[in-house]
C-alpha positions in Angstrom: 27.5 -0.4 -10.6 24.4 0.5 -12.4 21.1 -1.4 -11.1 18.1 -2.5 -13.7 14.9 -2.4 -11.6 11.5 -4.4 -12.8 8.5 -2.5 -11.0 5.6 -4.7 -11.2 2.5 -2.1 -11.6 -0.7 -3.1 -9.6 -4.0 -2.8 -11.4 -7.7 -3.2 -10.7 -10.7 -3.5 -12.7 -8.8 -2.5 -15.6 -7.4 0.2 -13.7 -4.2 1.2 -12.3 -3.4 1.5 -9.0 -1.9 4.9 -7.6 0.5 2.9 -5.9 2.1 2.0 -9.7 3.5 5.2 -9.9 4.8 5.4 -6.4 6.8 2.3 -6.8 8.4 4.2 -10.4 9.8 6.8 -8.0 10.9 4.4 -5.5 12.7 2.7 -8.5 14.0 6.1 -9.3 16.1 6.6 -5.9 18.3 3.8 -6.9 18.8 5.1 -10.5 19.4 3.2 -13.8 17.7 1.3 -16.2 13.7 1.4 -15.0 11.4 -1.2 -16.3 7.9 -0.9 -15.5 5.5 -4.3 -16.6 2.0 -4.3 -16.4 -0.3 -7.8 -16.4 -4.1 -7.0 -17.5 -6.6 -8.7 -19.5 -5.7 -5.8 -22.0 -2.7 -3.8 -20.8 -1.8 -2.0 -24.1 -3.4 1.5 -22.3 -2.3 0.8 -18.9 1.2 0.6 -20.2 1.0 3.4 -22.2 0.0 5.7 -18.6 2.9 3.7 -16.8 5.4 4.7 -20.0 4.1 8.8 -19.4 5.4 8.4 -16.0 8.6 6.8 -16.4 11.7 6.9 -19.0 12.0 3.6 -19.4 10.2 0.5 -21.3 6.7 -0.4 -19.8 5.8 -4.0 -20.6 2.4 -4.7 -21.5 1.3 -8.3 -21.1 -2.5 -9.1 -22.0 -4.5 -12.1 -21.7 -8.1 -13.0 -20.4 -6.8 -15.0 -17.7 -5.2 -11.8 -16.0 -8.7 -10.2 -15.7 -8.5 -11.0 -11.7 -5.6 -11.4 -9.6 -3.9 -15.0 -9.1 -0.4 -15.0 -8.0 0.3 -18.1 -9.9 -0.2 -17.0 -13.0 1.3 -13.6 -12.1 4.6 -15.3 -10.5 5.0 -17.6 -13.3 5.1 -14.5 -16.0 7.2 -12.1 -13.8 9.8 -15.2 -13.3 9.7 -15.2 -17.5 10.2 -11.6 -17.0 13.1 -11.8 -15.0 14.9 -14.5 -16.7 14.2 -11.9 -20.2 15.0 -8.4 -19.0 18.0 -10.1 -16.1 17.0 -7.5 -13.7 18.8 -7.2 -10.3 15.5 -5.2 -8.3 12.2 -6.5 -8.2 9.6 -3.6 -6.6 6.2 -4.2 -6.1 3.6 -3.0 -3.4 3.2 -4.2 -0.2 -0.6 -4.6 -0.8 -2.7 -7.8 0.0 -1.7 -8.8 -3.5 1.9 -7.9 -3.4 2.6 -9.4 -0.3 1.2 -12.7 -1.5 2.6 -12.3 -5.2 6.4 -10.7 -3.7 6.8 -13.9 -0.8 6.1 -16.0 -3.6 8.0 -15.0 -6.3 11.2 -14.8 -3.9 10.7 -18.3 -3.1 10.5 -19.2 -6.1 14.3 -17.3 -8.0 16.1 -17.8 -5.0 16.3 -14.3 -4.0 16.4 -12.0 -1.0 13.4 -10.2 0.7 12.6 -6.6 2.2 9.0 -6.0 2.9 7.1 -3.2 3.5 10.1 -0.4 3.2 9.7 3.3 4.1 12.8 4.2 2.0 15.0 2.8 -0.3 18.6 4.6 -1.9 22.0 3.9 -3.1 25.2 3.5 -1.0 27.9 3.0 -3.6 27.0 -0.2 -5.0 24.5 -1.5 -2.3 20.9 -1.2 -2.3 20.1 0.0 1.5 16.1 -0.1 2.3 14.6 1.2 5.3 11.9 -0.8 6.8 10.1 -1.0 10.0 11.1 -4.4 12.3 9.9 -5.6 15.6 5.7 -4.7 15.4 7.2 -1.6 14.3 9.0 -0.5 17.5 12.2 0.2 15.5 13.3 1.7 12.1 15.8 -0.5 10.7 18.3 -0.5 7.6 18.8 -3.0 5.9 22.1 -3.2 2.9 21.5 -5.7 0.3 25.3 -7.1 -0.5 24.8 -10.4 -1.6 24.3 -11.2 -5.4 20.8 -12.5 -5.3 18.0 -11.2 -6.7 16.5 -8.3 -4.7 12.6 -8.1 -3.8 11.1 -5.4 -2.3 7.0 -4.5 -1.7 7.2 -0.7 -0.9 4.3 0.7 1.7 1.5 2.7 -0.1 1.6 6.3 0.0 5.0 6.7 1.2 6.9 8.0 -1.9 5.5 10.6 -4.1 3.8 9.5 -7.5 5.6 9.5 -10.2 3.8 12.1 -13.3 6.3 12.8 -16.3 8.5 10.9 -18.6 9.0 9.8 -21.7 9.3 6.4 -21.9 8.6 3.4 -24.7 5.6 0.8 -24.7 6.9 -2.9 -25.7 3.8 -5.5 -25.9 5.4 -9.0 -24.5 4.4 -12.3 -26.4 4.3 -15.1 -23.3 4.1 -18.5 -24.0 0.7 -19.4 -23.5 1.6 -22.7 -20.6 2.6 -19.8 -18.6 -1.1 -18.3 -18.2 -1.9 -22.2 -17.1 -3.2 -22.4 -13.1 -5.1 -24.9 -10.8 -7.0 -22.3 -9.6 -9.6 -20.2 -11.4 -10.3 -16.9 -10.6 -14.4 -16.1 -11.9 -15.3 -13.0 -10.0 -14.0 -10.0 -7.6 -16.2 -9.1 -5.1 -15.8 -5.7 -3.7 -17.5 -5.0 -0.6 -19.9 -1.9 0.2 -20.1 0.3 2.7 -16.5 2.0 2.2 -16.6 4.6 -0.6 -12.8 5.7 0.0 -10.1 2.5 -0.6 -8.1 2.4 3.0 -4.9 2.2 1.7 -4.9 4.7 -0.6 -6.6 7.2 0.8 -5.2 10.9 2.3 -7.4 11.2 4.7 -8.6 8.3 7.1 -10.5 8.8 10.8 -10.4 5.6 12.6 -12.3 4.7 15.4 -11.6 2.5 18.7 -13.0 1.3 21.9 -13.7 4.9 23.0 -16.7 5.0 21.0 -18.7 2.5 23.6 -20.8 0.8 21.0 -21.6 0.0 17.6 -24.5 3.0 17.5 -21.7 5.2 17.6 -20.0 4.4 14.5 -22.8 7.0 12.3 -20.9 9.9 14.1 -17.0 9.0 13.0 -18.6 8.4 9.8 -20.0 12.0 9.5 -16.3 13.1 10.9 -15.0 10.9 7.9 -18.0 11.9 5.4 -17.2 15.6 5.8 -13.3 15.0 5.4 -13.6 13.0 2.2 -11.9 10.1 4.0 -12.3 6.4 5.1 -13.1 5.0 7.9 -10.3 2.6 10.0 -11.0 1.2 13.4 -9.1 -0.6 16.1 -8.9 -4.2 16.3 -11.0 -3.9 19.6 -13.8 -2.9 18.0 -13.4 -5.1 14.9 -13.3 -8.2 16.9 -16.4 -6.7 19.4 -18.3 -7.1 15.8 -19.3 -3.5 15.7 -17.9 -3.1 12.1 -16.4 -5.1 9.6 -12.8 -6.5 9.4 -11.7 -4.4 6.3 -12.1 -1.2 8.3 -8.9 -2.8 10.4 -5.9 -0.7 10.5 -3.0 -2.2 13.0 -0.5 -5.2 12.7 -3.0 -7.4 11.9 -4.9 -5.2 9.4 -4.0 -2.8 6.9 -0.6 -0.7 7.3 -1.6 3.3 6.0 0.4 6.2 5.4 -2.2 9.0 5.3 -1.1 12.4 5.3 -4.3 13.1 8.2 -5.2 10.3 10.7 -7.7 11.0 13.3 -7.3 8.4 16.1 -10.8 8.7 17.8 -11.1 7.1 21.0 -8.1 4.6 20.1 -5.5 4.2 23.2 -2.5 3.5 21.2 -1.8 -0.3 21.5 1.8 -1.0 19.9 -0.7 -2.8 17.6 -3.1 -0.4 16.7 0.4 2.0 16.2 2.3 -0.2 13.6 -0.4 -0.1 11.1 -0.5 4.4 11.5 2.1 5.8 12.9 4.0 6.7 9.9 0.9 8.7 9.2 2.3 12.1 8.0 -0.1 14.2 10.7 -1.9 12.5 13.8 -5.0 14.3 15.3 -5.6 12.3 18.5 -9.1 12.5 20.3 -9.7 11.1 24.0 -10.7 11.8 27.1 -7.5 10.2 28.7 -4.6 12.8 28.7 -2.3 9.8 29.6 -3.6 7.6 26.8 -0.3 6.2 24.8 -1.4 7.4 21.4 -0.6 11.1 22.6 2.7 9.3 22.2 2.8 10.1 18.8 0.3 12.5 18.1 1.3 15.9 16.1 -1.9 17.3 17.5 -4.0 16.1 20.6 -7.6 16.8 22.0 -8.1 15.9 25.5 -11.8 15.6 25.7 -15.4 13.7 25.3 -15.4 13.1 21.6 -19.2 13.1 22.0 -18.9 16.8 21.8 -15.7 17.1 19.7 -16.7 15.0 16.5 -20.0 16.6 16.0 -18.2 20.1 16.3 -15.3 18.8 13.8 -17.6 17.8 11.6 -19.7 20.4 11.5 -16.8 22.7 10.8 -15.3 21.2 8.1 -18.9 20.7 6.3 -18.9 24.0 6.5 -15.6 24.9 5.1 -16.6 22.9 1.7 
């Protein structure tokens, strides 16, 4: 059986996300017929970079009203797009807007749902996904047999990105009720403070309770400054008010996939560990040899990270 697959690219600002072309290779590992559509208040360019990465069509739907992100909207033009192109896939990320957008849109065709999957392939003529279940305490797979419509948001930065291909740009015509919503998007805020996107970045160094107080965030953040990366932090520290809640990585923050982590002064909570730990490479700092987040550690430092982050960091300034 050969699959068609609708990957529904994520843009921002006019600008697309690097997670777009991860999801093309994702849709790659089943094979077939690869369409790649693109919603943008002018998507003729986005859609052009999505068709250089992929051999298939890339759709390119434009209107004003697809400036900001509203899942209404979206939903109600990828549902036009499915019931066009009869597609039996459905990727998208498993971002704050494809989770909202993915949840929705199964709802609303009828169709079966795998969220945040850490694989995906082809097993004769079932789609098997691999996904982490139970706060992330087990690695599941899951075969998709039923015939229902199949949608899947894929975890950021876990497949490579897709960078060559040769494939066509086709500019949709949508019937203009569809771009109708009761709610009104009129501006994106994007808060300050983090020059690095969490989600996307390579490098992050997250902080937890072992930091002892708010004061102590400035040094992480020279660790993280002289990396190039973001900064995380634990939900202990998040809900002790001693930084903001977008810092949050953990079950109820944001899932990463780094290739570095630095886990300073974290413990390793079970759920502090489902939003990291299929981080490719996890440097662990604490003073606590027995601490659970050695668990999982490739490399750990048992010491006061009062002395070991200032010496990191100065090293690695150094080095650039």
């Amino acid at each position: 059986m050969s699959f068609r697959t609708l990957v529904i690219a994520e843009q921002k600002n006019g600008k697309l996300s690097n997670i777009s072309f991860e999801l093309i290779t994702a849709a790659q590992k089943i094979g077939g017929d690869i369409i790649t559509a693109c919603l943008a208040e002018n998507a003729d360019g986005l859609a052009k970079e999505l068709a250089n990465h992929t051999g298939g069509k890339a759709l390119a739907i434009s209107n004003p009203s697809l400036k900001y992100f509203n899942d209404e909207i979206y939903s109600n033009i990828i549902t036009f797009l499915i019931t066009k192109y009869q597609p039996q896939i459905i990727i998208g990320p498993a971002t704050f807007y494809g989770k909202a957008l993915f949840a929705r849109l199964a709802a609303m065709n009828n169709g079966a749902m795998a969220s945040e999957i850490t694989g995906i392939r082809l097993d004769g003529n079932n789609v098997v996904i691999t996904r982490p279940a139970y706060g992330g305490n087990v690695i599941i797979d899951i075969s998709h047999k039923e015939d229902r419509l199949f949608f899947i948001t894929v975890r950021p930065k876990i497949f490579e990105e897709s960078r060559q291909g040769g494939g066509e740009v086709v500019v949709e015509t949508v019937d203009s009720a569809l771009f109708n919503s009761k709610a009104s998007v009129k501006e994106m805020v994007v808060e300050t403070g983090q020059s690095v996107n969490l989600t996307e970045a390579d490098i992050i160094v997250s902080a937890g309770r072992g930091i002892r107080g708010p004061e102590n965030i400035p040094l992480v953040k020279n660790l993280a400054d002289a990396l190039g990366a973001a900064l995380g932090a634990s939900r202990a520290i998040v809900d002790a008010g001693w930084i903001s809640y977008s810092h949050q990585v953990g079950q109820t923050g944001k899932t990463v996939n780094p290739k570095l982590y630095f886990a300073v002064g974290i413990s390793g909570a079970i759920q502090h560990l489902v939003g990291m730990q299929t981080s490719k490479t996890i440097v662990a700092i604490n003073r606590d040899k027995d601490a659970p987040i050695f668990n999982i550690a490739s490399y750990g430092i048992v010491g006061d990270l009062f002395e070991v982050i200032p010496a990191l960091a100065a090293k690695f300034q150094s080095a650039k």
